[in-house]
C-alpha positions in Angstrom: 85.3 128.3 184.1 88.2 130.2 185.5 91.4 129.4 186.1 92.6 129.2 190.1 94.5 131.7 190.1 92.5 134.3 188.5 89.4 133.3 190.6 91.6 134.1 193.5 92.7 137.1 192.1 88.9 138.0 191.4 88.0 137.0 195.1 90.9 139.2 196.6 90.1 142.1 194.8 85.7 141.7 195.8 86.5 141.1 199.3 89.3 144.5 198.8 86.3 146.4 197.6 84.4 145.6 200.3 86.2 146.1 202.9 87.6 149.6 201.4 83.8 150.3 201.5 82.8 150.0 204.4 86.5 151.7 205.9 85.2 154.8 203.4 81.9 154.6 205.1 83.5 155.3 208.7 85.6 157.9 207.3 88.9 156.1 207.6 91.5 156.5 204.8 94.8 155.0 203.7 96.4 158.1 204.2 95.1 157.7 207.9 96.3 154.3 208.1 99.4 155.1 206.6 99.9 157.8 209.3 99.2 155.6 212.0 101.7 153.0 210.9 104.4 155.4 210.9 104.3 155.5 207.1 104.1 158.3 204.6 103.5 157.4 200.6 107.3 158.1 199.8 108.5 155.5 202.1 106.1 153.3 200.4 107.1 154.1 197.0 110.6 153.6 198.5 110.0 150.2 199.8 108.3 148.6 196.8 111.1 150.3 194.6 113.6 148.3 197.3 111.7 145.2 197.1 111.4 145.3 193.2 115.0 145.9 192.9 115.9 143.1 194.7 113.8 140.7 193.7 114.1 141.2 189.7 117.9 140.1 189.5 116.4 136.9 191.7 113.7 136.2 189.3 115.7 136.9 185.9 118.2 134.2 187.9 116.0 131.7 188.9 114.2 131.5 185.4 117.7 131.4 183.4 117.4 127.5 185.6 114.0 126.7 185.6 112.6 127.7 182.3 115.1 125.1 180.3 114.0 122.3 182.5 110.5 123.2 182.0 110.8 122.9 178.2 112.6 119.5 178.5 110.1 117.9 180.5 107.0 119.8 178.1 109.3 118.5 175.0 109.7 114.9 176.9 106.5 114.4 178.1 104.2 111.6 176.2 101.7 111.9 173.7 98.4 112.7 174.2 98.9 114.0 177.9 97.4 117.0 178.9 98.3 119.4 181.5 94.9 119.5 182.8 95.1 115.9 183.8 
């Protein structure tokens, strides 16, 4: 019915819900978390930022190789096969 990945996606984000219910039921926050981590929500913001700056001139990279070799072998590949099979 669904595909893999979004039924995995769908799962992650149930069991998230749960378990950020019954955290909110004892009165524990990610703010509280955070804190006991050593975080705060700037250094957060500050990592992903990091993380996302680094890993978008990767990406744009790797898919300047991959995504022409993809389209051979999908122009290449025989009649009548699927890629469900």
């Amino acid at each position: 019915m669904f595909h893999p990945i979004l039924r995995t996606l769908v799962k992650v984000a149930v069991a998230s819900l749960i378990v950020g219910t019954i955290l909110a039921h004892f009165g524990i926050t990610a703010e509280q978390l955070m804190k006991e981590f050593g975080l705060s929500a700037e250094r957060v913001q500050d990592l992903a930022r990091k993380g996302f700056d680094w890993a978008l001139p990767n990406v744009l990279l790797g898919s300047l190789v991959i995504l022409p070799i993809w389209f051979l072998a999908y122009l290449f590949r025989p009649p009548g096969q699927s890629s469900s099979e």
